[in-house]
C-alpha positions as CSV (number, residue, x, y, z in Angstrom):
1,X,18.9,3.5,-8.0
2,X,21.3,3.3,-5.7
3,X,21.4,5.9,-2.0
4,X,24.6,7.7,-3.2
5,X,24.2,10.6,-4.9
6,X,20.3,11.0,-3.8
7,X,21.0,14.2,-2.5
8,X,20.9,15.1,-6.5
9,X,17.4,14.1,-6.8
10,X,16.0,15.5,-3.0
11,X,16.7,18.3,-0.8
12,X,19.4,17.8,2.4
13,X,16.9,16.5,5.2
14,X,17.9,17.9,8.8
15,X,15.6,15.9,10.9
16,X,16.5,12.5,8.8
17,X,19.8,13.2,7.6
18,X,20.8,9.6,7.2
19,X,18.4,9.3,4.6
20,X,21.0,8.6,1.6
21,X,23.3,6.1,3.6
22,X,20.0,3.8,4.3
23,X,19.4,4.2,0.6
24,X,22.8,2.9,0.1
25,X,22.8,-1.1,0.2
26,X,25.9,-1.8,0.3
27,X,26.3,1.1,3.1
28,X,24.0,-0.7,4.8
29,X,25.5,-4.3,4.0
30,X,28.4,-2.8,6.6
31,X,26.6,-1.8,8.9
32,X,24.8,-4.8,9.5
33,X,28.0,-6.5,9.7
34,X,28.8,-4.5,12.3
35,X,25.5,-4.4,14.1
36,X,23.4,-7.9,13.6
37,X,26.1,-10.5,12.6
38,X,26.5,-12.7,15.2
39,X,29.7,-14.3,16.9
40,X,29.8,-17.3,14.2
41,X,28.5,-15.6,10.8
42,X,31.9,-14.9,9.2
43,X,30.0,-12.3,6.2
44,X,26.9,-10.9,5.7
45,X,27.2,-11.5,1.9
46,X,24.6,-9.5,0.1
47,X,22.1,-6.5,0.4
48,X,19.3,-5.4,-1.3
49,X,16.5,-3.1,-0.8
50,X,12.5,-3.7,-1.3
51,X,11.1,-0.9,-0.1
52,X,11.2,2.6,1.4
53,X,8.6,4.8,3.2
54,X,10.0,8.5,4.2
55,X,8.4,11.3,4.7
56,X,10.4,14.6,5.0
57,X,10.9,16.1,7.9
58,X,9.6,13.1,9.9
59,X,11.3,10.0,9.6
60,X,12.2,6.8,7.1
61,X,11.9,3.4,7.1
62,X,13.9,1.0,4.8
63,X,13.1,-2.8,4.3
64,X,16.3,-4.8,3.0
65,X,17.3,-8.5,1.6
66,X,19.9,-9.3,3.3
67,X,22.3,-12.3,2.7
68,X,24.1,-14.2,5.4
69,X,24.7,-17.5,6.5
70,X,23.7,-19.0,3.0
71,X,20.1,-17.7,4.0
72,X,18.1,-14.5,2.9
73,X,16.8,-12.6,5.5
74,X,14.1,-9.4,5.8
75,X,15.5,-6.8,8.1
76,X,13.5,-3.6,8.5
77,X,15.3,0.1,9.4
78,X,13.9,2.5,11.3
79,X,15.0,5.8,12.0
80,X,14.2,8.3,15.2
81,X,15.1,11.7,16.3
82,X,17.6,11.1,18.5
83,X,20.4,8.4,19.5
84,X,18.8,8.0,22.9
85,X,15.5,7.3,21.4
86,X,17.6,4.8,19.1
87,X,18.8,3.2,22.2
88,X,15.2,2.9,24.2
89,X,13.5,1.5,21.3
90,X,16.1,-1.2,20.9
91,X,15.7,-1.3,25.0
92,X,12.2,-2.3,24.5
93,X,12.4,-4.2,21.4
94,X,15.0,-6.4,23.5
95,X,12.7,-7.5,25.8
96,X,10.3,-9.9,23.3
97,X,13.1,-10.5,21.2
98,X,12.5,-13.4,18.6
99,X,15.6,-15.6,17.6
100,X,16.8,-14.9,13.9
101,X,19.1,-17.5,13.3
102,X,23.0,-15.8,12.1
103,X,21.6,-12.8,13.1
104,X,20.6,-10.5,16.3
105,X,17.0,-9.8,16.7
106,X,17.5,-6.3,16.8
107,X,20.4,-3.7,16.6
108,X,20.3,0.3,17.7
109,X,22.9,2.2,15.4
110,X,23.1,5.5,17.5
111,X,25.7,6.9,14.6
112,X,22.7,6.7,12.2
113,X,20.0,7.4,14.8
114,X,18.9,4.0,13.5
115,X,17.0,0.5,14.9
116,X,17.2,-2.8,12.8
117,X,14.8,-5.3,13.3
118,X,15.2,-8.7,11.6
119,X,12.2,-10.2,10.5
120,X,9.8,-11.7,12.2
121,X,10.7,-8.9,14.8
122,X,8.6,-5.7,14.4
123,X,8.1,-2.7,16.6
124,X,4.7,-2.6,16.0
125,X,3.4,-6.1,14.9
126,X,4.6,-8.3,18.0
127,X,1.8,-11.6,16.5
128,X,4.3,-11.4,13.4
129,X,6.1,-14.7,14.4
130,X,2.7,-16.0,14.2
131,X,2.3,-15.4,10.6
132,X,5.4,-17.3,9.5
133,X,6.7,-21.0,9.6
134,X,4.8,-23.6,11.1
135,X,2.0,-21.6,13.1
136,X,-0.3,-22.8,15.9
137,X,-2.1,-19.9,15.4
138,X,-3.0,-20.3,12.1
139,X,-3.8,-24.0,12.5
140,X,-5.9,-23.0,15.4
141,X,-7.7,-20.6,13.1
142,X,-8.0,-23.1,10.1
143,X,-8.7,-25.9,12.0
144,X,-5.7,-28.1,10.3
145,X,-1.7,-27.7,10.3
146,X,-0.4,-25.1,7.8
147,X,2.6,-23.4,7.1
148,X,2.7,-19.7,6.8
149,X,4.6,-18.1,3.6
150,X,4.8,-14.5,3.9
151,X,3.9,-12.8,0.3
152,X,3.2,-9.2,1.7
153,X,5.4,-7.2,4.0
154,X,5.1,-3.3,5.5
155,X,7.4,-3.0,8.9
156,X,4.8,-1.5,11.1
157,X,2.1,-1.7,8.9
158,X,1.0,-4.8,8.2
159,X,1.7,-8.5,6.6
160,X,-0.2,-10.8,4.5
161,X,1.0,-15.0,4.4
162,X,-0.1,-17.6,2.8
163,X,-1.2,-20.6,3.9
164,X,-0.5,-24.2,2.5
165,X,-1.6,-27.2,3.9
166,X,0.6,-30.7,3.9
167,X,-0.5,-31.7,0.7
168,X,0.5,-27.9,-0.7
169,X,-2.6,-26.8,-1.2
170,X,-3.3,-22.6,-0.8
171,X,-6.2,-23.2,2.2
172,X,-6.3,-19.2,2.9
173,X,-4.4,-15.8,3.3
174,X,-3.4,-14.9,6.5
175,X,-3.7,-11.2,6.8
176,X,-1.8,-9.2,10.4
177,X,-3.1,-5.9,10.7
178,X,-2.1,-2.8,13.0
179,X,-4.5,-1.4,15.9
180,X,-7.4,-1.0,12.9
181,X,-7.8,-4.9,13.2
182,X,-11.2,-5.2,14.6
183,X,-12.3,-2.4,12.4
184,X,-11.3,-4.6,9.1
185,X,-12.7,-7.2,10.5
186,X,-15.9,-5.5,10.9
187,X,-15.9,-4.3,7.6
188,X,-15.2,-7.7,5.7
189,X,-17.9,-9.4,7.6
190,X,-20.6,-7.0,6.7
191,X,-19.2,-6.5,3.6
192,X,-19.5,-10.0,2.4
193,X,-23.4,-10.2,4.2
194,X,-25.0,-7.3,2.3
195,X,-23.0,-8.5,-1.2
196,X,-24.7,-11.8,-0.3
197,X,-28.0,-10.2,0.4
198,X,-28.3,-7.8,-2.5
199,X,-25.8,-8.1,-5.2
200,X,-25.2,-12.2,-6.5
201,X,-22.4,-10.6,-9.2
202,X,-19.7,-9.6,-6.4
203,X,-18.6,-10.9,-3.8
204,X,-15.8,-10.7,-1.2
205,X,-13.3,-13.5,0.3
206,X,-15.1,-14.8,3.4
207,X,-13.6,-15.0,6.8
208,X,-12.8,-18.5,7.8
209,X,-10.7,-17.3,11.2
210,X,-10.1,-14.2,13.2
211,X,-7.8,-13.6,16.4
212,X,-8.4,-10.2,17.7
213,X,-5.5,-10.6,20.9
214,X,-3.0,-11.4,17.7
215,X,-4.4,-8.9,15.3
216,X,-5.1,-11.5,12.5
217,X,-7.5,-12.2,9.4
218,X,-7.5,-15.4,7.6
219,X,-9.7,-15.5,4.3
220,X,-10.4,-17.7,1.7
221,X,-9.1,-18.2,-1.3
222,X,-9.9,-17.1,-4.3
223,X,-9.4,-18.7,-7.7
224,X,-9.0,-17.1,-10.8
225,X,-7.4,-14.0,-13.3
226,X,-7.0,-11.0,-11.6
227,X,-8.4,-8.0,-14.5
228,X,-4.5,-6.8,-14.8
229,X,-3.4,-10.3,-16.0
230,X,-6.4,-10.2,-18.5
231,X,-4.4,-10.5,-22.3
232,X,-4.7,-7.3,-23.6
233,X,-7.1,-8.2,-25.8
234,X,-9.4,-8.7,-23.1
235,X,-8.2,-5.7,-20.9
236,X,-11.1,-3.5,-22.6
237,X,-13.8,-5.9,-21.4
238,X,-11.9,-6.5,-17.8
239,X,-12.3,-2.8,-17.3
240,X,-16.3,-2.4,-18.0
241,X,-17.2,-5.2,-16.1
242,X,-15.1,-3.1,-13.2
243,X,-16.9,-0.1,-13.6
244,X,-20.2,-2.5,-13.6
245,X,-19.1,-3.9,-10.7
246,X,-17.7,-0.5,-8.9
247,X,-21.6,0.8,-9.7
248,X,-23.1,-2.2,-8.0
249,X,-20.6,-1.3,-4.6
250,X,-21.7,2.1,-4.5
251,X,-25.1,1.1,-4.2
252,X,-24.9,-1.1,-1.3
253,X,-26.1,-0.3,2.0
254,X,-23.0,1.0,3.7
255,X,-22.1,-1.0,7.1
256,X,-22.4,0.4,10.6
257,X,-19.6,3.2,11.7
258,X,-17.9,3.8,8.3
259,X,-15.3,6.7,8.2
260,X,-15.3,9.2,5.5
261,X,-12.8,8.4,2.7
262,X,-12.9,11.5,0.3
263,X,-10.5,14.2,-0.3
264,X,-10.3,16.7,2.7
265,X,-8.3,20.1,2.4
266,X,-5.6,18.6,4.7
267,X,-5.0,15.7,2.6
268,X,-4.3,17.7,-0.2
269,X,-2.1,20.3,1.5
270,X,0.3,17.5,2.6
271,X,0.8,15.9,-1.0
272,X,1.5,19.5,-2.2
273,X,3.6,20.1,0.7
274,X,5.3,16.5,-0.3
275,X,5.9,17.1,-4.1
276,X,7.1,20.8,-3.4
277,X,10.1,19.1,-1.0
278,X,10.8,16.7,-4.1
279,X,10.5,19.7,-6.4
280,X,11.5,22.8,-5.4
281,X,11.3,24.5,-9.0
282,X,8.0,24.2,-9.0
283,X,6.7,25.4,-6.1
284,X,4.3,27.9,-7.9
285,X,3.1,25.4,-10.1
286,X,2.3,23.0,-7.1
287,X,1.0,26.3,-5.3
288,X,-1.5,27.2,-7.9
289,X,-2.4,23.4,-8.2
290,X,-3.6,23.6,-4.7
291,X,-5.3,26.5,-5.0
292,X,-7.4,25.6,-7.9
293,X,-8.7,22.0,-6.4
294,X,-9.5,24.1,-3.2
295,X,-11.7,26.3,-5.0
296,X,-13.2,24.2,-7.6
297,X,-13.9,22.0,-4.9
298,X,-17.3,19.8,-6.6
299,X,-20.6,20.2,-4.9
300,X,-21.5,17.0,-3.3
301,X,-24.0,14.6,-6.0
302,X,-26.3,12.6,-4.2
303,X,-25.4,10.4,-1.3
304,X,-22.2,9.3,0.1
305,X,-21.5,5.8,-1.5
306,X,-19.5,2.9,-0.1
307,X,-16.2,3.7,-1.6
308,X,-13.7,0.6,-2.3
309,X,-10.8,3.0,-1.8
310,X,-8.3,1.4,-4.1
311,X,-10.5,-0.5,-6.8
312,X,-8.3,-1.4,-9.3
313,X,-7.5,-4.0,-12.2
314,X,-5.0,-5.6,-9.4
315,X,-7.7,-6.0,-6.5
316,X,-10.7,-7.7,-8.4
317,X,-10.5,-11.1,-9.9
318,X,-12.7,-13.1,-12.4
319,X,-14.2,-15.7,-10.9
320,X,-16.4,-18.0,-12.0
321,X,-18.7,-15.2,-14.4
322,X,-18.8,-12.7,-11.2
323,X,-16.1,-10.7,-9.9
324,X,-14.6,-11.4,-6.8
325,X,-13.4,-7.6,-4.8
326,X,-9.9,-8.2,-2.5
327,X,-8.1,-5.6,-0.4
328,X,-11.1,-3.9,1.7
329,X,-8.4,-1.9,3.9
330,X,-9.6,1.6,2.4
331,X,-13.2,1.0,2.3
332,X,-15.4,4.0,3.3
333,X,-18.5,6.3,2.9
334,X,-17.4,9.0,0.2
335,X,-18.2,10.1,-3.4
336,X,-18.6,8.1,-6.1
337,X,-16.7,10.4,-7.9
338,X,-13.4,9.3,-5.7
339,X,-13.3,5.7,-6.9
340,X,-13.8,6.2,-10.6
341,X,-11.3,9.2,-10.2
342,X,-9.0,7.1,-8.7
343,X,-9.3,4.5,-11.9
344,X,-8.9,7.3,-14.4
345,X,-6.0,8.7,-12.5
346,X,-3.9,5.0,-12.2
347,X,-4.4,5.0,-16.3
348,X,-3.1,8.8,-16.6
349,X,0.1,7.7,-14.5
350,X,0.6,4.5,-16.5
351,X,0.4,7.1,-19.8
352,X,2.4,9.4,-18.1
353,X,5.2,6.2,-17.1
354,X,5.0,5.7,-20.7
355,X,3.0,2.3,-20.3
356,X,0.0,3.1,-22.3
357,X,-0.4,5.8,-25.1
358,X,-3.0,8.2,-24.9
359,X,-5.6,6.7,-27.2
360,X,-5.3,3.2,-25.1
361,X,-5.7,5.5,-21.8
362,X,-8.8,6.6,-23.4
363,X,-10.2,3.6,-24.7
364,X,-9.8,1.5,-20.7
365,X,-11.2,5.3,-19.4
366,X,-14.2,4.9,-21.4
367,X,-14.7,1.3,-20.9
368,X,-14.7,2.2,-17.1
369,X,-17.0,4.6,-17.6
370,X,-19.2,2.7,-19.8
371,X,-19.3,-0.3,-17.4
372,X,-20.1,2.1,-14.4
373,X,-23.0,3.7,-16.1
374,X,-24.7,0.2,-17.1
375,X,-25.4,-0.2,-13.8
376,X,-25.5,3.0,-11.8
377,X,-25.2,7.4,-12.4
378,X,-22.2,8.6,-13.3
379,X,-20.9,11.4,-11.6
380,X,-20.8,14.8,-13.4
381,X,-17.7,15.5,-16.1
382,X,-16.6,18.1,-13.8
383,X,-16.6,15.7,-10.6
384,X,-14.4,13.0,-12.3
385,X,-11.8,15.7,-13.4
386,X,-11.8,17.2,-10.2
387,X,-11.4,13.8,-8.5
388,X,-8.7,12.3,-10.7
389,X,-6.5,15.4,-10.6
390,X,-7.0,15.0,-6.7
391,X,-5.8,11.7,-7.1
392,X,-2.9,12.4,-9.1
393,X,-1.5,14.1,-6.4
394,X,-2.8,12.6,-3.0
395,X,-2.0,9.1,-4.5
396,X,0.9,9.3,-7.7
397,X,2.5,12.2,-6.2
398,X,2.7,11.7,-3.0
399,X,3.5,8.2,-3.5
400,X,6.3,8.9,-5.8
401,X,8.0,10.8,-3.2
402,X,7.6,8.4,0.3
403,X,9.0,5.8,-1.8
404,X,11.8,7.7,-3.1
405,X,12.1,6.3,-6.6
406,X,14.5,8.5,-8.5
407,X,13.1,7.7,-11.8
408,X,9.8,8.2,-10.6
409,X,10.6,11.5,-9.2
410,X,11.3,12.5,-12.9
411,X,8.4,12.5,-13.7
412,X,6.5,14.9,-10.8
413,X,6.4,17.9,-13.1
414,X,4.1,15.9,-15.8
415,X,2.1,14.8,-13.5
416,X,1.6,18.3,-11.6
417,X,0.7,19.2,-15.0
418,X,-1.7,16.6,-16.0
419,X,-3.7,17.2,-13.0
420,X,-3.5,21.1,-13.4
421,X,-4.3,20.7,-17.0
422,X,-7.8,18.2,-15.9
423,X,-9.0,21.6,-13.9
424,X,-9.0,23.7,-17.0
């Protein structure tokens, strides 16, 4: 999909009205030409985006490939609400500027209300030169020299690296986090103590070095299929032993100062206010969505359980007979019903993306199920429909639309009615 023409597919934008020339790549080639090149880079020779976040009515952020000086380069695009707030953030930005080779660290585009930043310069990350290349920081942390090799990147978010030794050897995963640093951190630790306390079968990477001043996690390895790469013979039995091992998390004492991850009323009021921007026509249908999740809102059953978050086939890997639990960023006190909602709901999408057909979506459904209950209580029939329609439009929806996929946004009106259809 390219940016031209997506005012066919969303809404005109006032407050980010450049929204369809940062779309546009090879827009956007130009204007880095313009704005980054420096004095002796004759072209910038290619473009590409890799990902988007907008949200309507606020602002968008764009992270490109781009091409120039026989090198490829990660420059991130934010926009702001005003050319002279363009200009001071590139004002500030200038001041801990981080050479980027053929191009400028950082460009404002008042025409676009736009700052660039080229990679490993980030407005809200400033240890992200210390994930990359050949880091003291990381040797510091590992206790030998490595070289950092970024796999994960969200401008302003966060950044994961890998780190290989000189023999070229994976030794850990770097991971740079926002101002909820010490929080993870907190989390992982006592994580990984009460698995190794109470439950032998899971376990989570451990620690092996943490920088609070730079923001940074560095974890072990782990070794072995993740459940999505399983064949798909094998996918049916990937998927119990995930509801097993989702059971056993519930059950573990929850860690010190745990915020509450379930559904709240404002969470779902912004996903319907997002997928009524992205589809207009069916604002009723979005509108009597909401209602009905509001009011069949499930009694709580039993106590709050540690909720994963975002336990899925791509976050837990085999390892060695036990399963090995990655990705702890979401982790929270909430119902049980939210995570196993959240399972069912990732297979409904992958139905509804025309990935699975409906009596394979059953079949992993139940297996999750199954697995879950061979170890633990499953939440009430009513609970799990509730929770996956929730998801449906908290996660898929509103998903769909930040990251402004046209041929994903096709396919908002069979989602809205799966989830409606799960509350009958």
């Amino acid at each position: 999909m390219v940016g031209v023409g997506m005012s066919r597919v969303l809404p005109h934008d006032p407050v980010v009205p450049q929204r369809d020339d940062l779309l546009d790549a090879e827009a956007m080639r130009e204007r880095f030409a313009a704005l980054l090149a420096t004095g002796g880079l004759t072209a910038i020779e290619g473009c590409r985006r890799l990902s988007v976040r907008y949200y309507p009515g606020q602002f968008m952020q764009v992270l490109y490939a781009v091409d120039a000086g026989g090198t490829t380069h990660h420059v991130a695009a934010r926009t702001f609400d005003s050319g002279a707030r363009c200009e001071h953030e590139a004002r500030e930005g200038e001041r801990h500027g981080v050479a980027c080779g053929p191009l400028r660290p950082l460009a404002a585009d008042p025409r676009l209300r736009t700052v660039y930043w080229t990679f490993p310069n980030d407005r809200a990350l400033p240890s992200l030169p210390r994930l990359a290349g050949r880091s003291p920081t990381l040797a510091g942390l590992l206790g030998r020299p490595v070289d950092g090799r970024i796999v994960k990147y969200a401008p302003e978010v966060r950044a994961v690296a890998r780190c290989v030794d000189d023999a070229g050897t994976t030794v850990g995963y770097a991971k740079l986090y926002g101002p909820e640093a010490e929080d993870a951190h907190r989390i992982q630790e006592a994580v990984a103590r009460r698995l190794a306390d109470h439950e032998p079968t899971l376990r989570v990477p451990r620690v092996l070095g943490w920088s609070a001043s730079d923001r940074i996690i560095v974890s072990e390895p782990v070794v072995g299929p993740r459940i999505r790469d399983l064949p798909p013979s094998a996918l049916e039995l990937g998927m119990q032993r995930l509801g097993t091992g989702l059971a056993r998390l519930h059950a573990l004492p929850a860690p010190p100062r745990l915020r509450y991850g379930g559904a709240r009323p404002a969470k779902l009021r912004a996903a319907a206010r997002l997928a009524a921007y992205a589809w207009p026509e069916g604002r009723d249908v979005i509108a009597e969505l909401l209602r009905a999740l509001i009011e069949r809102w499930p009694a709580p059953e039993g106590p709050l359980a540690c909720m994963h978050g975002d336990l899925n086939e791509a976050n837990v890997v085999v390892e060695d007979g036990r399963l090995a639990i990655l990705d702890l960023d979401r982790f929270a006190l909430g119902p049980a019903a939210a995570d196993l909602g959240g399972g069912l709901a990732r297979l409904r999408y992958e139905r509804r993306a025309g990935r699975l057909d409906q009596a394979r979506e059953r079949r992993l459904g139940a297996a999750l199920l199954d697995g879950y209950a061979e170890a633990g209580t499953l939440p009430s029939a009513a609970a799990l429909r509730w929770h996956t329609a929730a998801t449906l439009l908290t996660r898929r929806v509103a998903k769909t639309v930040v990251r402004v996929r046209a041929k994903r946004l096709g396919r908002l009106p069979g989602i809205i009615a799966d989830a409606r259809e799960l509350l009958d």
